[in-house]
C-alpha positions in Angstrom: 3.7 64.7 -48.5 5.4 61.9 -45.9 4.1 62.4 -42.3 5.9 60.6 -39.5 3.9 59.6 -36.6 4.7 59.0 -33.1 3.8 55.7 -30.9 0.9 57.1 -29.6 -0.3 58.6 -32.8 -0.1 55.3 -34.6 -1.8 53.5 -31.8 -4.7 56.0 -31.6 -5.1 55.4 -35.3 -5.1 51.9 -35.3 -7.5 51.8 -32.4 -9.8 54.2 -34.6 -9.6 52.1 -37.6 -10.1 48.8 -35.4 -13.3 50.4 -33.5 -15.1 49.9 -37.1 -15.9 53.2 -36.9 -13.0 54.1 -39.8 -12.0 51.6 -42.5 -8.5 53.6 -43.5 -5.9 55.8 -41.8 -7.3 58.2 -44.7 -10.6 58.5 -42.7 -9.1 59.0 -39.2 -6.8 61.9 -40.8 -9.8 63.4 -42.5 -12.2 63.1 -39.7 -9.1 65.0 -37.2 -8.7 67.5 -40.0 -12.3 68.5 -40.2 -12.7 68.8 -36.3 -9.5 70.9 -36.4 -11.1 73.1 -38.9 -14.5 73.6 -37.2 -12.4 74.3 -34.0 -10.6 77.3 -35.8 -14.1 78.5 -37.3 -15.4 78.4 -33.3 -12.8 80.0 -31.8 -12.6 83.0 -34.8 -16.3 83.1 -34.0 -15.2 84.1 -30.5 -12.6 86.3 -31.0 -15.3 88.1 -33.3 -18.1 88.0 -30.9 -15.7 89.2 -28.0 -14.3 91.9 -30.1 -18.1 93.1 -30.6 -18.9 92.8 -26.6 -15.9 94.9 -26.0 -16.5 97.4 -28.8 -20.2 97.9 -27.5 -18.9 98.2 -23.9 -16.1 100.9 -24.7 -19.2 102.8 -26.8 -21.3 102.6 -23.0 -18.4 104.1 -21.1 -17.8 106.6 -23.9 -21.7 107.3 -23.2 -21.3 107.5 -19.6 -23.4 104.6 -18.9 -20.6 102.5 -17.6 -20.4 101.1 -13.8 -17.3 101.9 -11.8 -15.3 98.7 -11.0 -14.9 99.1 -7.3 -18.3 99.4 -6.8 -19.1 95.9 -8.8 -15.9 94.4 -6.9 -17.5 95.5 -3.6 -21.1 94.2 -4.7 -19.9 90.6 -5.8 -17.4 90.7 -2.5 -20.7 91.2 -0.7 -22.4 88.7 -2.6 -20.1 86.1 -2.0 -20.0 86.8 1.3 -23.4 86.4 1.6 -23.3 83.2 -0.4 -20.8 82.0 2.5 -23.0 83.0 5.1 -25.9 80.4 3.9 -23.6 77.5 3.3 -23.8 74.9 6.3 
């Protein structure tokens, strides 16, 4: 597989491998790659544990146990009205 590179990509390699920190353009590519990956893992992670919030919140309504959204807009309009109120 050939990759081309931009400027900047180069650079931030090069800066990479002359921190120290990396002795190859290998290592710099790995290291991205792995951090990519656990990025994708952490934001599936998210979509799953929204998906279960959302699921368990349709199950309230369906329950009756839901709150009716004008009366939380109206109590977190009065709270940050309040909230104004204290501030110098």
């Amino acid at each position: 597989m050939n990759i081309i590179l931009n400027n900047e990509q180069v650079e931030l390699i090069q800066a990479k491998i002359n921190s120290g920190k990396y002795q190859t353009i290998e290592q710099v590519i790995n290291e991205a790659l792995q951090l990519l990956e656990q990025r994708d893992r952490e934001d599936q992670k998210w979509v799953q544990e929204t998906r279960k919030k959302v699921d368990e919140a349709i199950e309230e309504l369906r329950r009756g146990e839901g709150i009716d959204g004008e009366l939380v807009i109206a109590q977190l309009q009065e709270k940050l009205q309040r909230s104004r109120q204290r501030q110098p």
